[in-house]
C-alpha positions in Angstrom: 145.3 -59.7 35.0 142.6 -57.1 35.7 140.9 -56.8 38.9 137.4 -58.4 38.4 134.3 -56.1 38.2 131.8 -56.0 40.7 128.3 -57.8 40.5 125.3 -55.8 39.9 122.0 -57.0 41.6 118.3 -55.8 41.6 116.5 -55.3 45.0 114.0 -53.3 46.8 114.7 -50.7 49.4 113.7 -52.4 53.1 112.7 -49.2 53.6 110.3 -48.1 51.3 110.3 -51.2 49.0 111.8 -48.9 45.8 113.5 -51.1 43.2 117.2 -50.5 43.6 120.3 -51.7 41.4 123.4 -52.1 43.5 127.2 -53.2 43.1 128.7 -55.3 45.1 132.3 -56.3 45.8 132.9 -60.0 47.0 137.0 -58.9 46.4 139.2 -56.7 48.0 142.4 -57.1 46.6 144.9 -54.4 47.7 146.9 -54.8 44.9 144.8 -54.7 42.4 142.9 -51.7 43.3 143.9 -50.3 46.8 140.9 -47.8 46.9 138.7 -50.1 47.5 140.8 -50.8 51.2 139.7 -47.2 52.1 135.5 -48.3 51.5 135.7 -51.2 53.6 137.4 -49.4 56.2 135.5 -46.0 56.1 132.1 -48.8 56.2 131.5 -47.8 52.7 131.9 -51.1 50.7 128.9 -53.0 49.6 126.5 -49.6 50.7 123.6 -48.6 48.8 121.2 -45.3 49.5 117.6 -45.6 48.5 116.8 -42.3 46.0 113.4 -42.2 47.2 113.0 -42.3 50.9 117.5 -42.0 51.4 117.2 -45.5 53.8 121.0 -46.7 53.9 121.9 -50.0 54.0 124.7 -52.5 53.8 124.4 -55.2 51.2 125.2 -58.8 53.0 127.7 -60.6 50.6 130.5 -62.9 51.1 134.3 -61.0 51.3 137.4 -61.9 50.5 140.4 -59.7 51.4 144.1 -60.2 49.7 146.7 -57.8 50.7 150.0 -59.7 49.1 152.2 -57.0 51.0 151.5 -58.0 54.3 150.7 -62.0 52.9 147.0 -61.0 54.0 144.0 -63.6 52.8 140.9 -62.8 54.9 137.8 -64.5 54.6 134.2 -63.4 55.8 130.6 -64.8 54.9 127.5 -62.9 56.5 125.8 -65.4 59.1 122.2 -64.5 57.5 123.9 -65.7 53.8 123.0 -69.3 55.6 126.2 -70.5 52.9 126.6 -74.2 53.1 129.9 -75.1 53.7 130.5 -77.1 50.1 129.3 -73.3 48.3 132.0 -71.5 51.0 135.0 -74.1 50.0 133.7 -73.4 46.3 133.9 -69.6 47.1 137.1 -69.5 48.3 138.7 -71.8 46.1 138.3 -70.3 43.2 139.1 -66.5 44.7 142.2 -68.1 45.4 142.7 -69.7 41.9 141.7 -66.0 40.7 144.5 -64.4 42.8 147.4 -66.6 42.3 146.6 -66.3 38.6 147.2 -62.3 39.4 150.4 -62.6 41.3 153.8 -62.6 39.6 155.8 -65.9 39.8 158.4 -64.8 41.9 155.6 -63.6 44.9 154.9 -66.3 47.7 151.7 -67.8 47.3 151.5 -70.3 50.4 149.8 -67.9 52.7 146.7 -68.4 49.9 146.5 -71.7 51.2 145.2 -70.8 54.9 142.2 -68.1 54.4 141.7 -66.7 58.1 138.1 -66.5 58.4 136.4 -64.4 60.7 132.7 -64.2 62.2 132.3 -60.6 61.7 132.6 -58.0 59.5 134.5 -55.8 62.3 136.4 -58.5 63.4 137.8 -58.6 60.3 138.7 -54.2 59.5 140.4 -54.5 63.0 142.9 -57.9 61.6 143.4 -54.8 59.1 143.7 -52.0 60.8 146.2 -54.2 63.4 148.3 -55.1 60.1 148.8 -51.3 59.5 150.2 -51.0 62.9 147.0 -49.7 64.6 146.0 -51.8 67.5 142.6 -52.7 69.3 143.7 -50.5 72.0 144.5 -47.7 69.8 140.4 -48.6 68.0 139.0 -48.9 71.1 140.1 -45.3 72.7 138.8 -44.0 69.2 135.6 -45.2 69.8 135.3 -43.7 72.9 136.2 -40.4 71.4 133.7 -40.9 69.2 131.2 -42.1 71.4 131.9 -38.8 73.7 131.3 -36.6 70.2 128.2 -38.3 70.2 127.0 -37.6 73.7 128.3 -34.1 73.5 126.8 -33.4 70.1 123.4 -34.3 71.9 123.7 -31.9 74.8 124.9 -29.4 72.7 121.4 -29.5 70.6 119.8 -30.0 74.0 121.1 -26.6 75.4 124.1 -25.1 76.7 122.8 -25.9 80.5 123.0 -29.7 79.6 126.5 -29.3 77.9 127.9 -27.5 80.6 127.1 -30.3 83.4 128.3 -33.3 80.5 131.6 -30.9 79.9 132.4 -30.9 83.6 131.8 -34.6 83.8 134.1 -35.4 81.4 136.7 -32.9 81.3 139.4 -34.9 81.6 138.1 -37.2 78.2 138.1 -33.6 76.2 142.0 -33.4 75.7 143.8 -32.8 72.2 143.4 -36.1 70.6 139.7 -35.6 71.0 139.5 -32.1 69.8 141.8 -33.4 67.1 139.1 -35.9 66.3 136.0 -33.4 66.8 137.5 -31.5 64.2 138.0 -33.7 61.8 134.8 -35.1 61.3 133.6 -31.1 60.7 136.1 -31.3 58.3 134.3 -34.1 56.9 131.2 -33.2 57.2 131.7 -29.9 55.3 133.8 -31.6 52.8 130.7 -34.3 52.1 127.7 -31.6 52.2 126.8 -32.2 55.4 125.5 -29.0 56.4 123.5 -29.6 59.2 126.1 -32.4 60.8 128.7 -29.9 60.1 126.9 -27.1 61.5 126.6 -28.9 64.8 130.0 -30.4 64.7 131.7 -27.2 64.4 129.3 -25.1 67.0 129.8 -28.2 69.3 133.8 -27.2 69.0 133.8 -24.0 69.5 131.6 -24.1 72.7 134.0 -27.0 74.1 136.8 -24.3 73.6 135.2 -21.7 75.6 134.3 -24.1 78.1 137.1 -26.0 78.7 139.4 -23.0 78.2 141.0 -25.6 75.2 144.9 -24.8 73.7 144.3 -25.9 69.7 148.0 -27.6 70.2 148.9 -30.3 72.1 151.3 -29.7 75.0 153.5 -27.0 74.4 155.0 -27.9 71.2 154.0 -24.4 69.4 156.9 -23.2 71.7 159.7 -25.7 70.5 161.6 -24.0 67.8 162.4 -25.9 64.4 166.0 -26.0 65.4 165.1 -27.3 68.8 162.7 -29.9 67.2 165.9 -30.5 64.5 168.1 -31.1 67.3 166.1 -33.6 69.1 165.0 -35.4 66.0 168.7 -35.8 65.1 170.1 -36.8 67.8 167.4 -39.2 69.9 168.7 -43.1 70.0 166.5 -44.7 67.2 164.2 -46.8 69.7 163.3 -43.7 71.0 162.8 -41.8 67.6 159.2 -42.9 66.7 157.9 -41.4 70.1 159.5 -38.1 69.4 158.3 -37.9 65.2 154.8 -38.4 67.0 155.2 -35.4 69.5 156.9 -33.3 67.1 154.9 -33.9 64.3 153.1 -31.0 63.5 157.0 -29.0 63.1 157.8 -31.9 60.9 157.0 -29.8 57.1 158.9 -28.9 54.1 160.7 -26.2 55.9 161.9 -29.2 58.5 162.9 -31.1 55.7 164.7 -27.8 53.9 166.7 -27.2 57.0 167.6 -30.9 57.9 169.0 -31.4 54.4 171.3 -27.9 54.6 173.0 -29.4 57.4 173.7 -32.3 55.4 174.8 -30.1 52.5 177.3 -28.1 55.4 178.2 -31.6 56.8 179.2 -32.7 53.4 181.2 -29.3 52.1 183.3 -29.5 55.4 184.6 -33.0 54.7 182.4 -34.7 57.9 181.3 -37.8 55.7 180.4 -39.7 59.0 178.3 -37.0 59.9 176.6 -36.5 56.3 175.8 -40.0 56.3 174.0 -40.3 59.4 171.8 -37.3 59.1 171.0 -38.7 55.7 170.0 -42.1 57.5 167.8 -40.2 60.0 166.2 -38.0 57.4 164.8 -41.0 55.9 163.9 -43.0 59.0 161.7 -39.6 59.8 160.4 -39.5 56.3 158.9 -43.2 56.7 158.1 -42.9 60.2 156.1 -39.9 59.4 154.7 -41.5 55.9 153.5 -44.3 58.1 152.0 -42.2 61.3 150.3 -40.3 58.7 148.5 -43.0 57.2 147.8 -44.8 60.1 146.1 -41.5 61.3 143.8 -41.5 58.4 142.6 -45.3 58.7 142.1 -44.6 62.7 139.9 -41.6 61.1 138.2 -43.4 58.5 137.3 -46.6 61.5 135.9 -43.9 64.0 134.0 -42.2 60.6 132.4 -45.1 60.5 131.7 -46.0 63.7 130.0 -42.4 64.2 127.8 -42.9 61.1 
């Protein structure tokens, strides 16, 4: 069954008062189209941008959110919808007859049956994000990144007097993560057309480095060598392996890979089959653990976006 499409309504820009036509999606089903997990996290679902006077502004609408990987079945209804709870049930109930219409016959479907319904829209992209393995605690220290690129960006427009005494503040805050962060939303911001957001973004950066005297690495990993980083990777107990794929991860390439799989070749040639097979087995907890940090990296990204928008 296709994905169903999303409705179109008229309205007028609170803004300005321009007629506007708008899509809206009361569905986000992850298997059915997974992009649309990526707008709801970034804070891009259900947006609209007025052509006349560029007001932005999110579009209240009921949401329902199926992931049937993780058994996910979120429910969230705006508080200024003022939804009755008979047209909520009615919602919901026939979302769900709409999904389990979608899903194979050998997928469990009981989860369907008990919606979790949240208050909030940001209530309910952390439940998300938390399912992905990202934790408040990991959201919350990426909004205060965030929150600090903020501050900073102001100083930094302010002059370099005012940036100097908020840099020597908070020192401490401006370590690699941050930077790591700083940079990506430049990224971003070039990427988008941003020119004046990049523009700051990227002179904010490269004062922050003179300043704070910043190393573009974290720690001192540009000194381990790939057959340092091989060694350790291969041979760390595996409750201690995702720590180490998360310091060593920026050695962790095709030429990691290439290497790591020629000592399985000269395992396998001299007859070491015990040793073949576990280098195998670690070569493709690394490759998940990596798949995974990776993408939990770029929902972390796409939640502080958002909250810096």
């Amino acid at each position: 069954m296709s994905a169903p499409a999303p409705q179109v309504v008229q309205l007028a820009c609170p803004n300005c008062r321009t007629p506007l036509r708008a899509q809206i999606f009361t569905l986000v089903d992850v298997g059915q189209q997974p992009e649309l997990k990526n707008y709801l996290l970034s804070g891009q679902l259900n947006m609209v941008a007025c052509p006349n006077c560029g007001n932005v502004s999110m579009l209240a609408a009921p949401l329902i959110y199926h992931d049937p990987s993780k058994q996910l079945f979120f429910v969230h209804f705006p508080q200024q919808l003022n939804a009755s709870t008979q047209d909520q049930e009615k919602f919901v109930g026939d979302a769900t007859s709409l999904i389990m219409r979608s899903l194979p016959e050998n997928m469990p479907k009981g989860y369907l049956l008990a919606p979790r319904r949240f208050l909030s829209l940001n209530s309910l992209i952390e439940a998300v994000l938390e399912a992905d393995g990202i934790t408040k605690e990991m959201i919350e220290a990426q909004q205060r990144r965030v929150d600090l690129i903020g501050q900073l960006a102001e100083a930094y427009e302010q002059g370099e007097e005012q940036l100097a005494q908020l840099v020597e503040q908070r020192r401490a805050d401006i370590d690699y993560e941050f930077m790591a962060t700083l940079t990506a939303f430049a990224e971003a911001s070039v990427r988008s057309q941003q020119d004046e957001s990049a523009q700051i973004l990227i002179g904010l950066r490269d004062k922050l480095v003179e300043l704070v005297g910043f190393d573009d690495e974290p720690g001192d990993e540009q000194d381990v060598s790939l057959d340092d980083a091989l060694d350790r990777l291969t041979s760390v107990p595996d409750e201690e392996l995702e720590l180490a794929v998360g310091e060593l991860r920026p050695l962790i390439d095709y030429s990691f890979f290439e290497e790591l799989t020629s000592r399985i070749d000269a395992a396998t040639q001299a007859g070491d089959a015990e040793t073949a097979q576990r280098l195998t087995s670690r070569r493709q907890q690394i490759v998940e653990m990596v798949e995974r940090l990776d993408a939990q990296a770029k929902e972390l990204f796409e939640a502080g976006a958002n909250l810096l928008n």
